[in-house]
C-alpha positions in Angstrom: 64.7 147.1 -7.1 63.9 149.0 -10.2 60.5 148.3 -12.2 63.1 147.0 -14.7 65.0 144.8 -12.7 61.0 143.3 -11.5 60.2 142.7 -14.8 63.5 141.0 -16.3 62.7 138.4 -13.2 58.9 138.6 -14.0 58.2 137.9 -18.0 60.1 134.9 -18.1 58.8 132.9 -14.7 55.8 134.1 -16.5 56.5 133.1 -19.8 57.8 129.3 -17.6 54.8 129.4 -16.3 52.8 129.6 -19.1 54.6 127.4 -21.4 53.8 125.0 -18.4 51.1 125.1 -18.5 50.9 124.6 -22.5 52.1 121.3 -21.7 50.7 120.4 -19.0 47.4 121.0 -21.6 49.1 118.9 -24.5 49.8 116.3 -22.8 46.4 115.7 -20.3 44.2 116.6 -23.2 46.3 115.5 -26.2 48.5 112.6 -27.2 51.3 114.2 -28.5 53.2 113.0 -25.1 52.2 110.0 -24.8 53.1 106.2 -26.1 51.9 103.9 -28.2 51.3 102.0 -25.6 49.4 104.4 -23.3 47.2 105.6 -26.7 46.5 101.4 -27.1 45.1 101.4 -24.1 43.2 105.0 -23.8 41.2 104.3 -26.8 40.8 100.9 -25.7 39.1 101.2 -22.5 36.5 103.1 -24.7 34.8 100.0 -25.7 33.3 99.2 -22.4 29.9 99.8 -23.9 30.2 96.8 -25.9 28.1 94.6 -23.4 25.2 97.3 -24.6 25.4 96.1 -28.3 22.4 93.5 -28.1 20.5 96.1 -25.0 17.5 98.0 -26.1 17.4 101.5 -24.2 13.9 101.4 -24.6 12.6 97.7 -22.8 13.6 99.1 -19.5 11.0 102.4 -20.1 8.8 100.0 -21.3 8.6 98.0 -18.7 8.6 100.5 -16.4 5.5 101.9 -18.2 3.4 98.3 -18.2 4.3 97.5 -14.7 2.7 100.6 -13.8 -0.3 101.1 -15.8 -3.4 99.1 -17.3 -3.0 99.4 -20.6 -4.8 97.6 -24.1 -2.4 96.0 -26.7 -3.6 95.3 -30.2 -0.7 93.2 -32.8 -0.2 91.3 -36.2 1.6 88.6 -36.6 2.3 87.9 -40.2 4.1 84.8 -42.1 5.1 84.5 -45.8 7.6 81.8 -47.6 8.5 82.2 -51.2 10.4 79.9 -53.1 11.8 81.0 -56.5 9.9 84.0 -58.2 6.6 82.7 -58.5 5.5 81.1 -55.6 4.7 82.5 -52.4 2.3 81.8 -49.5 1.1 84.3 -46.3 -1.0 83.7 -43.7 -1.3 87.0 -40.4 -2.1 86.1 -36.6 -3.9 89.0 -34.9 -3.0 89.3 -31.3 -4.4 91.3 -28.4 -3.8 91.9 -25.0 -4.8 93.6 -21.8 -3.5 94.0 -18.5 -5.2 95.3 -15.6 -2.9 97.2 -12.5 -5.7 96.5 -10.1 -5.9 93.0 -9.5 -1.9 92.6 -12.1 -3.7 90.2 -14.4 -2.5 90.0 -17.7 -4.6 88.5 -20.5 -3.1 88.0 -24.4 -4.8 85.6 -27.5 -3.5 84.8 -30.9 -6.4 84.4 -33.7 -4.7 82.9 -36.8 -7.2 84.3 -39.7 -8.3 83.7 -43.4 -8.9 86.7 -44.3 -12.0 88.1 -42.1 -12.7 84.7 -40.9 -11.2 83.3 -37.7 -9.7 80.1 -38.2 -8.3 79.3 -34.6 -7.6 80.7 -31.2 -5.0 80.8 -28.4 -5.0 82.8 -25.2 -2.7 83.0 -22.3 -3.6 84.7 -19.0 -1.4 85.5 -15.9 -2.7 85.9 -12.5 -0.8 87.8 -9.6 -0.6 85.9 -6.9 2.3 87.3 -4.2 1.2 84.7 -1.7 1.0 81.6 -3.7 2.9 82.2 -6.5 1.9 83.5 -10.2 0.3 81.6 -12.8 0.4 81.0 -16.0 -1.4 79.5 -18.4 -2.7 78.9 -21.6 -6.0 77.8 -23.5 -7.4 76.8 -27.1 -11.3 76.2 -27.1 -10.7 74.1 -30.3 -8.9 71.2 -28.2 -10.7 71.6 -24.5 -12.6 74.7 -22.8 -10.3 74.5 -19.9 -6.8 76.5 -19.5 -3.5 74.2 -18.9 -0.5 75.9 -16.8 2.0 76.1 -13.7 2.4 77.6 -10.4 5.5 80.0 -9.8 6.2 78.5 -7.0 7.2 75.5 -5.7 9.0 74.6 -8.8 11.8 72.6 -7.2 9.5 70.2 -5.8 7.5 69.9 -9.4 10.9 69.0 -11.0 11.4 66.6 -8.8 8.3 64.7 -9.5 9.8 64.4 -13.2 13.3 62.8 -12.0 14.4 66.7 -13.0 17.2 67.8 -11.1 16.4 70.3 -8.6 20.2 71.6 -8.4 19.4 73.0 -11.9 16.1 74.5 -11.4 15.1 77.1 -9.3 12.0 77.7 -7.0 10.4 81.1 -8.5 11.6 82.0 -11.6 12.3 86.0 -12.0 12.5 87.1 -15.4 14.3 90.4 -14.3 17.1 88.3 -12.6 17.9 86.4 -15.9 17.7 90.0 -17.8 20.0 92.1 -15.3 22.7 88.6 -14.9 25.5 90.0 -16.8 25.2 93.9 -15.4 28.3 95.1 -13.5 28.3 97.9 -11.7 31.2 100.4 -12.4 32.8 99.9 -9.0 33.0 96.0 -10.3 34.1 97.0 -13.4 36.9 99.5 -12.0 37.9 96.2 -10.3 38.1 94.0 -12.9 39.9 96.8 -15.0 42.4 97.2 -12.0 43.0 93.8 -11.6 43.6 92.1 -14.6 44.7 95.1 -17.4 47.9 95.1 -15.7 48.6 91.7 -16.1 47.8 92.1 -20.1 50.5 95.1 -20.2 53.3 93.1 -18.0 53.0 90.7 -20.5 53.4 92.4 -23.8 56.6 94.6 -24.7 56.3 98.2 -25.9 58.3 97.3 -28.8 54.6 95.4 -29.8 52.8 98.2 -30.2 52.9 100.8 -33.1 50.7 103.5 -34.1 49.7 105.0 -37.7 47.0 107.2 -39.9 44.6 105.9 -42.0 41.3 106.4 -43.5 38.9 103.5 -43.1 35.0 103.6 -44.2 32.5 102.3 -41.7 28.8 101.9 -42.3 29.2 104.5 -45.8 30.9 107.0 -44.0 35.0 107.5 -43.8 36.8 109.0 -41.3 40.5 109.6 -40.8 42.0 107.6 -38.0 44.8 107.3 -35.9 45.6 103.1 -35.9 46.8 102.4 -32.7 47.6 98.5 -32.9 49.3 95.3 -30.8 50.7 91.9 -31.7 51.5 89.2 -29.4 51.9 86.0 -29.9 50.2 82.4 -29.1 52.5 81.9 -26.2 51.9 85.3 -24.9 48.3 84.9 -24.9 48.7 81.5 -23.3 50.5 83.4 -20.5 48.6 86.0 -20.3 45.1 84.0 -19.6 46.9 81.6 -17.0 48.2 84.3 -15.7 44.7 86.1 -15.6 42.8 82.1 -14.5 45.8 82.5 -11.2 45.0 85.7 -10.2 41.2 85.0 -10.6 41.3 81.9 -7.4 42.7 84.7 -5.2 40.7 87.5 -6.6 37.5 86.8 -3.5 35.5 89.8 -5.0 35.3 88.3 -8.5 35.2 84.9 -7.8 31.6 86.3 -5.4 30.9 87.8 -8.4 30.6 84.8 -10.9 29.3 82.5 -7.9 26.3 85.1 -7.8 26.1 85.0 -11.7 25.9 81.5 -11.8 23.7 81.0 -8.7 21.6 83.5 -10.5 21.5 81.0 -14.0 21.1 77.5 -11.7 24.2 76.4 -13.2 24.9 73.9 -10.3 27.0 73.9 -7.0 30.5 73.4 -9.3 30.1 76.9 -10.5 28.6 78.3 -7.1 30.9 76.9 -4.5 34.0 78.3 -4.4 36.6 75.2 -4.0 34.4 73.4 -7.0 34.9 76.8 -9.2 38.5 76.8 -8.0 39.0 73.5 -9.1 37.1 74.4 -12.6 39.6 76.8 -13.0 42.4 74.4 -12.4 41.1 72.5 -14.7 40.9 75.3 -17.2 45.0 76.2 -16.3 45.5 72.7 -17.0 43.9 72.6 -20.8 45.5 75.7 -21.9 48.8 74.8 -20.3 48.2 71.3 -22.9 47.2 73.4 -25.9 49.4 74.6 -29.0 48.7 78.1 -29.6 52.1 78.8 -31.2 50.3 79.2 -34.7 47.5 82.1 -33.4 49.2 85.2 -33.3 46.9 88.1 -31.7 46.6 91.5 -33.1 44.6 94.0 -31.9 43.7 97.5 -34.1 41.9 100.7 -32.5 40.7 103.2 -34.6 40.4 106.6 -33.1 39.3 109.9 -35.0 39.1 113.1 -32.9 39.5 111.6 -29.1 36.9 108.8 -30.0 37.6 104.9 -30.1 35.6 104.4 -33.8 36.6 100.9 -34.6 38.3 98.1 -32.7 39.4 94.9 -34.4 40.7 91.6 -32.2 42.0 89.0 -35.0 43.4 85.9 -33.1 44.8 84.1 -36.3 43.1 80.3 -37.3 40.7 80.9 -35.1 37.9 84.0 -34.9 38.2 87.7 -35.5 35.8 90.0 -34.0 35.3 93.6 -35.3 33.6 96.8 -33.3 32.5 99.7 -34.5 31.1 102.6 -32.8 29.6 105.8 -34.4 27.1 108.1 -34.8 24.8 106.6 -32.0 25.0 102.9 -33.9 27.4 100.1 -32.6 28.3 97.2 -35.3 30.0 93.9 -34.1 31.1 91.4 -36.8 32.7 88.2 -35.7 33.9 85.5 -37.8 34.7 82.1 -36.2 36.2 79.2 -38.2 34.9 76.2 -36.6 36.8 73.3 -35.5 39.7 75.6 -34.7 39.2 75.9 -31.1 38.6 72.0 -31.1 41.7 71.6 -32.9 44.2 74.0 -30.4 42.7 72.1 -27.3 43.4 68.7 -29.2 46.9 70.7 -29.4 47.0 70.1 -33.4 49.6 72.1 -35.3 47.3 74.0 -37.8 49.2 76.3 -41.1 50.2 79.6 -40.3 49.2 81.9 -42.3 49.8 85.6 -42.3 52.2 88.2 -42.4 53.4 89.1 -38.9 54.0 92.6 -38.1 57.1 91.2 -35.6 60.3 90.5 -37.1 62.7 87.8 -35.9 63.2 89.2 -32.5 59.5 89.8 -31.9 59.6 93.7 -32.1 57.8 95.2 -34.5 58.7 95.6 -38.0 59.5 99.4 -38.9 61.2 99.0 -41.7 58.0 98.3 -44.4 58.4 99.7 -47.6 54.6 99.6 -47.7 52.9 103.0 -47.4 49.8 103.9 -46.0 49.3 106.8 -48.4 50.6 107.8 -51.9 52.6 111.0 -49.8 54.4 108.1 -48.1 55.1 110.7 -45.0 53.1 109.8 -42.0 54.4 106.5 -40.7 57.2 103.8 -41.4 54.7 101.0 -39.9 52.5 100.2 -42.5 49.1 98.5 -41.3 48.9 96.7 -44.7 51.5 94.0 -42.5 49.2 94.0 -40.2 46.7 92.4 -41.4 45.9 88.5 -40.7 43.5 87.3 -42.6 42.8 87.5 -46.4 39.5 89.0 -45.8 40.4 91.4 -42.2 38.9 95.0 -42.5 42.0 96.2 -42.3 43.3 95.5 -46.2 44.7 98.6 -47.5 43.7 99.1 -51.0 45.3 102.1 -53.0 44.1 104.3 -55.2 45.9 107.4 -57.3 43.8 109.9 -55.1 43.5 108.4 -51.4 43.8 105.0 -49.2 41.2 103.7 -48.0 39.4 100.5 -46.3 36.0 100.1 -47.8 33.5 98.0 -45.6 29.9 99.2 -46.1 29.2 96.0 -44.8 31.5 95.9 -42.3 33.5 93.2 -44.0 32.8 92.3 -47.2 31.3 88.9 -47.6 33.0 88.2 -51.0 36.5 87.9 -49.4 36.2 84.9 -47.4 37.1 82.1 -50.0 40.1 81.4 -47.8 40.3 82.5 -44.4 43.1 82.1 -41.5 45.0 79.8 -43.7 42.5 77.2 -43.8 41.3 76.9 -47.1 37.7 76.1 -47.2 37.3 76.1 -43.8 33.6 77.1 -42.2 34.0 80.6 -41.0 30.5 81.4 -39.4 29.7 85.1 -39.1 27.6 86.6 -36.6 26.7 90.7 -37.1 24.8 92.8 -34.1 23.9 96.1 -34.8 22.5 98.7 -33.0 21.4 101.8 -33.8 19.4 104.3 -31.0 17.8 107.5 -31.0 15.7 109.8 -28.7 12.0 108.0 -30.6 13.4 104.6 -31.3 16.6 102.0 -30.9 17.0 99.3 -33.3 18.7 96.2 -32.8 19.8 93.2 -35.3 21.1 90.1 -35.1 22.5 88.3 -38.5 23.5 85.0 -38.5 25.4 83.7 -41.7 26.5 79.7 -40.9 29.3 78.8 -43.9 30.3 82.1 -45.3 31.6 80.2 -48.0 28.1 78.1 -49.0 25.8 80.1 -50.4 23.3 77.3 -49.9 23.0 77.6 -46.0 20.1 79.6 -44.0 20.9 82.9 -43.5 19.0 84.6 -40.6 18.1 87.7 -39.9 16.4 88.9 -36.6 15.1 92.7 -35.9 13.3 94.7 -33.1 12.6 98.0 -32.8 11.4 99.3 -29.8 9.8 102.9 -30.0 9.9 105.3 -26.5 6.9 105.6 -24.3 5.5 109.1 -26.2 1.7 110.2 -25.4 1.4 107.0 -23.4 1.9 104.7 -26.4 4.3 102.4 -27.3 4.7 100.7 -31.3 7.1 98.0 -31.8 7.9 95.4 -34.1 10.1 92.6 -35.4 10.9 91.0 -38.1 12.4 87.4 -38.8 14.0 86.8 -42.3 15.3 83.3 -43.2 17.0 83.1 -46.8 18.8 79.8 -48.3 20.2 79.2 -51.5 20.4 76.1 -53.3 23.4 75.8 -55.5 22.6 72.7 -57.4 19.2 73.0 -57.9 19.2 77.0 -58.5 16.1 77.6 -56.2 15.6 79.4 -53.4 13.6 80.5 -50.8 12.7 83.4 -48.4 11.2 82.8 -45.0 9.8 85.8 -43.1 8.3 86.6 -40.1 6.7 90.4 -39.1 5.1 91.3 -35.7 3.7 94.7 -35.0 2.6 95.7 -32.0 0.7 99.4 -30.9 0.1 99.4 -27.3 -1.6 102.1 -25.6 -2.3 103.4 -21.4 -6.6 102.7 -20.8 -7.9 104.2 -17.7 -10.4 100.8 -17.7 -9.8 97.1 -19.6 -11.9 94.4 -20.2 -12.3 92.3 -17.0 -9.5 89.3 -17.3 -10.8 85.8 -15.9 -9.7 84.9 -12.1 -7.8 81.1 -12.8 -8.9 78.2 -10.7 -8.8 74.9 -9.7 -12.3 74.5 -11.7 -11.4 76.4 -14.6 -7.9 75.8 -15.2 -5.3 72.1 -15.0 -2.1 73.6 -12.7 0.5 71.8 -13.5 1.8 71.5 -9.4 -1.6 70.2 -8.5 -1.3 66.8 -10.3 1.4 63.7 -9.8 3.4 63.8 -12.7 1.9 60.3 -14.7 -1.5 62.3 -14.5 -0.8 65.4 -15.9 1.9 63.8 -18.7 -1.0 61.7 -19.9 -3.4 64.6 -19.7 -1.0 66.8 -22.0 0.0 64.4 -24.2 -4.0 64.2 -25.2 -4.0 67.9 -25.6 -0.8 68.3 -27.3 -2.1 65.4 -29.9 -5.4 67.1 -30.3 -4.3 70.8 -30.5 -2.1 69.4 -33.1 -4.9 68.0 -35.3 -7.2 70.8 -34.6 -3.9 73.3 -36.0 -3.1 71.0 -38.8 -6.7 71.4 -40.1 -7.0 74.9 -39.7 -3.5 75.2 -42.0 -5.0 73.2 -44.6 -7.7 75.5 -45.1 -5.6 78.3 -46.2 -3.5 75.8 -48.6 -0.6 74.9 -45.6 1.3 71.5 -45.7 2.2 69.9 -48.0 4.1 66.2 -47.7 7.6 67.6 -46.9 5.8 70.0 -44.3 6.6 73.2 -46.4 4.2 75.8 -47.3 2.5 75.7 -51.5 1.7 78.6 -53.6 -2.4 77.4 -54.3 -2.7 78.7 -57.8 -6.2 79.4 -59.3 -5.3 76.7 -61.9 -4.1 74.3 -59.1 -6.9 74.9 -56.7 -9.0 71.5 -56.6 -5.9 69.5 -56.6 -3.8 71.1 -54.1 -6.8 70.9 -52.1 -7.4 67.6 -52.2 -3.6 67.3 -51.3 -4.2 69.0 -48.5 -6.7 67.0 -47.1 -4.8 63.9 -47.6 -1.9 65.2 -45.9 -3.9 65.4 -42.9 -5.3 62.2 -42.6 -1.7 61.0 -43.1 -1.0 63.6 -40.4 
């Protein structure tokens, strides 16, 4: 065979080859082969680290790093309230604590101050005990020079003596079992993904899902997206969790699983043994089967931009949408939940429907929109503008002459929720955790808004940041922000609460007091008439002795609320004061 002969047989099994292996490249490590469908749930498995939105990195260094050292702890504890623009009041705690790796006690006090002058003292010390179990206890010398605590051990029998039942308490408590309860590993996961996404796909038609481009702004930043999205409706998702609740009684290694979780949390032998969680469940199958869900259509969006799930949204009409997002080394998760709704789909009440649903009258998607995503109008005939539920979702396209896109700096913007799922006026309570980590320091937050359409209600805000372990020190702190409005009046007021804490590896502490029998009232040692008499005594008197301390820096009022104690005000507000706590 000639050389030309070879290589007319050669170049093109070569050139097969290669353009094989092109696409064997496009379509592992793109998505230009793959479905709607397959894209959904590609990006979607992404947001397994959800369960790691209210996790900070840095306890489990921490810990590590106190377990395994003595160290000294120094902390202030701060308080302020201000109502309206001139009134204010703050009062600091200064806290300290030691602990001591050769004999694992642990010694901590409070010491509420007036400026340089110590106005009153509480300490806590823990004593290692392997044998006979920790203890704990605490101790004001204002009220009695004695410390008041419990045993670690034994704690089933001490319920018992108060008529507590024992099926709900447990006979050591281990805080690391209560922190690690809701860890899977990945083989569970894998499981749990195995098991039960299938179910979810069988029960959804690829005609629900649809894919487009858009550019959405998260935290200040936008990003272009591809929208990969799902609708299905009430009935579906009724199916799909009894479906999911039948699979569960015959699914041995899950139903272990949640036995051990909820052995774990005391929650009683109907969650731990297996016919009483199988009837549970029953039970469950029996409620949803009795529910109306016809009017809570499901849609799900995920955002991706380059290979990375950036956003996910889960808006289950008239009842709670729940937002995700996930970049630059910060997760956000927003959900809104109107109240009463779920009360009102059990009770299997018809509630309004309310949106514009993506499916048309044969529940396939509608393709024909003459909504565009963009002023070009070229990248997709599905227009995510009919997706959206809800007047306020994050989703709402707005247009401009220059580019499209969803601005939520704060996620979702708090000024759209005047009516929400249909329900005009209905309480939607919103609930934001974010988290935001980095090498030095993760941050998480917690806010808490209760009527997003009453201004007057206390918002809460709750913050830790937790630094690494770096030169053998650790500095935290936390902060506690309370804010309410009152519409009719025009006042408001400002709660907040800062704690700082610097804590720092010593070769050698302060020695920390052994607890005994002499020096300290155990809680397990007593019959329960003895010690409840004994600590109401102390709780009366520590609340005197605290109630007089307050007054001295010009705390409690009548309605128990802190007064500014103005130079011009001083003798009255004093004198106040003092009446309050003879009344008190």
């Amino acid at each position: 065979m000639t050389k030309k002969k070879i290589l007319m047989i050669v170049i093109p099994v070569a050139a097969i080859v290669i353009i094989g292996i092109i696409f064997a490249i496009l379509f592992f490590a793109t998505d230009i082969f793959k479905s709607d469908e397959e894209q959904f749930w590609t990006y979607m498995a992404q947001n397994e680290d959800i369960t790691t939105v209210l996790e900070n990195d840095k306890l489990a260094a921490q810990t590590d790093f106190k377990s395994g050292n003595s160290y000294n702890s120094t902390g202030n504890f701060t308080f302020s309230l201000t109502q309206g623009e001139n009134s204010s009041k703050t009062f600091n705690v200064v806290t300290t604590a030691r602990h001591d790796i050769n004999n694992g006690r642990t010694y901590a006090d409070a010491t509420l101050k007036n400026g340089d002058i110590d106005l009153f003292n509480v300490s806590f010390i823990k004593n290692q005990d392997a044998t006979n179990g920790d203890i704990y206890a605490i101790k004001s010398s204002d009220v009695v020079d004695a410390y008041v605590g419990f045993r670690n051990a034994g704690l089933k029998q001490l319920a018992a003596k108060y008529n507590i039942s024992t099926d709900v308490v447990p006979d050591t408590i281990n805080i690391d079992d209560y922190t690690n309860v809701f860890d899977l590993t990945d083989e569970q996961k894998q499981h749990i993904y195995d098991t039960y996404l299938p179910i979810i796909q069988n029960n959804i038609s690829k005609d629900n899902y649809a894919k487009t481009n858009q550019d959405v702004q998260i935290d200040g930043e936008t990003y272009n997206a591809n929208v990969y999205a799902v609708q299905f409706t009430g009935d579906q998702l009724k199916q799909i969790i009894i479906d999911c609740l039948n699979t569960l009684k015959t699914d041995t290694e899950t139903m272990v699983l949640i036995s051990n979780k909820a052995s774990t949390l005391n929650m009683g032998v109907e969650y731990t043994d297996m016919t009483n969680l199988t009837m549970k469940i029953n039970n469950l199958i029996e409620t949803i089967n009795n529910s109306d869900l016809s009017n809570n259509t499901t849609t799900i969006y995920v955002y991706e931009n380059y290979d990375e799930t950036i956003r996910t949204v889960v808006d289950i009409e008239n009842f709670i949408e729940i937002t995700y997002d996930r970049i630059n080394s910060k997760q956000i998760l927003t959900i809104d939940y109107t109240q009463g709704s779920l009360e009102t789909i059990i009770d299997t009440t018809s509630m309004t429907q309310s949106s514009n649903n993506i499916l048309g009258n044969d529940n396939t998607l509608d393709t024909t929109s003459e909504a565009t995503i963009n002023d070009t109008n070229t990248d997709s005939n599905i227009m995510l503008e009919n997706l959206t539920t809800t007047e306020n979702a994050v989703d709402n396209v707005e247009t401009s002459n220059t580019a499209n896109v969803v601005d939520d700096t704060n996620v979702i913007d708090l000024n759209a929720a005047e009516t929400t799922n249909g329900q005009e006026n209905a309480t939607v309570t919103r609930l934001v955790i974010t988290k935001t980590a980095n090498d030095q320091n993760t941050s998480n937050n917690i806010t808490i808004i209760p009527d997003l359409n009453d201004e007057s209600t206390n918002n809460i805000s709750i913050t830790y940041d937790m630094s690494a372990v770096a030169n053998d020190t650790i500095n935290n702190s936390y902060n506690i922000t309370i804010s309410t409005n009152d519409i009719l009046t025009g006042s408001s007021s400002t709660t907040t609460i800062d704690y700082t804490t610097n804590t720092v590896r010593a070769d050698q502490v302060e020695e920390i007091q052994e607890l005994t029998d002499s020096n300290a009232v155990i809680a397990n040692n007593y019959d329960a008439n003895q010690f409840t008499a004994f600590m109401n005594q102390w709780i009366t008197a520590f609340s005197q002795v605290l109630t007089e301390k307050m007054a001295t820096i010009g705390m409690g009022d009548e309605s128990g609320v802190l007064a500014e104690q103005t130079d011009n005000q001083e003798g009255e507000q004093t004198t106040q004061n003092e009446a309050d706590t003879t009344d008190q």
